[in-house]
N, C-alpha and C positions, 0 to 999 in steps of 0.2 A: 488720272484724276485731274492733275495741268489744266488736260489742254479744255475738257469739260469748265472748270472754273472757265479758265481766261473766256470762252463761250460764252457763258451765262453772263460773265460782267459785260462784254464787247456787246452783246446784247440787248441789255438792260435799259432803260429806257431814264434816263437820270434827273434827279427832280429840278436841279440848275439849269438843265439845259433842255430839258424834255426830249431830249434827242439820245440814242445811244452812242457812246462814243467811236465807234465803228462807224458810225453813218458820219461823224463830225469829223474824222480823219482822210476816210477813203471816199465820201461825198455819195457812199451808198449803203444802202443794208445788206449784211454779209450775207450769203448762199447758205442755210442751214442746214439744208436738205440737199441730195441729189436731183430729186423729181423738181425743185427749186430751180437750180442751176441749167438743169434741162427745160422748163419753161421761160427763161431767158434767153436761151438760145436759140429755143424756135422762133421768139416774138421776136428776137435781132434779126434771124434769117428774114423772116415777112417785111421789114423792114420800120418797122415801131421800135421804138425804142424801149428799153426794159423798165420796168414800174420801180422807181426807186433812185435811180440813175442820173447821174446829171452830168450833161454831154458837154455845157457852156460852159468857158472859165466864169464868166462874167453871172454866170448862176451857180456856181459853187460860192464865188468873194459874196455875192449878196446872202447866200446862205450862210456864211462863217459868219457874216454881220450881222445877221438877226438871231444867231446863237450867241454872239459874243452883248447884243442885245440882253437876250434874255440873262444871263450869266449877270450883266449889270443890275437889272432890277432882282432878280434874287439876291444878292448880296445889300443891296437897300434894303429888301425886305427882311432879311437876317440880321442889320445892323440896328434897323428901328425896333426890333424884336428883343433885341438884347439892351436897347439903350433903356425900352420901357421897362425892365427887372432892374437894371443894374442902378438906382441916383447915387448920384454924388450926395455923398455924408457928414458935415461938419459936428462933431460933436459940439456940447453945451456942456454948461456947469451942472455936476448932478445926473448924469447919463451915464451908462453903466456900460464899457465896454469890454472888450477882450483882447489882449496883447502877441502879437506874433512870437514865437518863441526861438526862432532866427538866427537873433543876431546872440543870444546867450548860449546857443550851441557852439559857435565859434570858437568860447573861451575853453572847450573841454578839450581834455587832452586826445589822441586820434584813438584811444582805445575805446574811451568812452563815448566820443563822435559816435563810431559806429554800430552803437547802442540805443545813442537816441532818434536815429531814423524812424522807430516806431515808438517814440515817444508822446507823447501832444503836441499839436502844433501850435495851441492856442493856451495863453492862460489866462485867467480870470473867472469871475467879471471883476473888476474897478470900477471906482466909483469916480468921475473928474472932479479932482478938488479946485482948480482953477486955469486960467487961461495966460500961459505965460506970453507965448506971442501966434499970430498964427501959424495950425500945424504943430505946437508944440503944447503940450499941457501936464499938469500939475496930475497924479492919480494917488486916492487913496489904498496904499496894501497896506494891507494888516499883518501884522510881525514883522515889520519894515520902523526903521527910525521914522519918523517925520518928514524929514528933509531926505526924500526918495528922489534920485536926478529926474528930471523929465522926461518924457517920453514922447516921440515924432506921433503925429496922430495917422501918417502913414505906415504905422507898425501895428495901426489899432485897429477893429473892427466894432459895429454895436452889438449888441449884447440883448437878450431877449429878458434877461433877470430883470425882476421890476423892483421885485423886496426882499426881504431875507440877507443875510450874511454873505457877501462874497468868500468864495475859498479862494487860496494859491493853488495851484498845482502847476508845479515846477520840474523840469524834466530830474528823475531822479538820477544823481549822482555820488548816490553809496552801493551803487547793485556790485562793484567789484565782490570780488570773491575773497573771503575773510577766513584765517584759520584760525577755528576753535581752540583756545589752548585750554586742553583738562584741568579742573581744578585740585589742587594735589589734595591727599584722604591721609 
């Protein structure tokens, strides 16, 4: 089954490069076939050269160069593709975001850690209550004192909530296992 895979990918024709990687290595297209391999060698015996083949150094480097070509503008075009999903975010006053949950995993002890791997990653929404300096702001939680420390707004993300109450949801840390004691009769 091996050697069929590594086949099929050597084969392949790859979207970066349009080329298979077999042909961008060995500067030809591998023999798939027998009756393949035997039409190459009658067409060397005649004295032509094999369809695929490249006899010149000097035409192999220009062909690594217009792969290594191609390879560059695929990755422009991957970078411009991701630049146009991804802006840059600055929150505002009154914006509703969601908080990484991060750096509050740290503080749990390592039985608990390994609990919260399938925790939430994210909490909120919060609401920005003001702009301490930039990067840093002010958020409103609820069943939080007032005077909540700040938060990096690179911990933060926007939030889709427009209205409504924000909830906390906070990774839980009472799931330890607790023993019932009966109550005496």
């Amino acid at each position: 089954m091996l050697p069929a895979a590594m086949m099929a990918y050597n084969t392949q024709t790859q979207e970066t490069t349009q080329e298979p990687p077999y042909k961008i290595v060995f500067a030809r297209n591998p023999r798939v076939f027998p009756l393949a391999e035997t039409l190459h060698q009658i067409q060397d015996q005649e004295g032509a050269a094999s369809a695929g083949t490249v006899t010149d150094l000097g035409a192999l480097l220009a062909f690594h160069a217009d792969v290594q070509d191609r390879i560059i503008c695929a990755q422009n075009r991957q970078s411009e593709e991701y630049n146009r999903r991804h802006l840059a975010w600055t929150p505002s006053i009154d914006d509703w975001v969601l908080v990484k949950t991060e750096h509050y995993k740290q503080r749990l002890d390592p039985t608990q850690r390994a609990k919260a791997k399938l925790s939430p990653k994210l909490m909120g929404p919060f609401r920005v209550a003001e702009l301490i300096r930039p990067g840093t702001y002010q958020l409103e939680v609820p069943g939080y004192p007032p005077g909540l420390r700040p938060t990096r707004c690179s911990l933060s993300k926007p939030s889709n909530a427009s209205t409504g109450t924000p909830q906390l949801s906070r990774p839980d840390r009472s799931s330890a296992r607790r023993r019932r004691v009966p109550e005496p009769s």
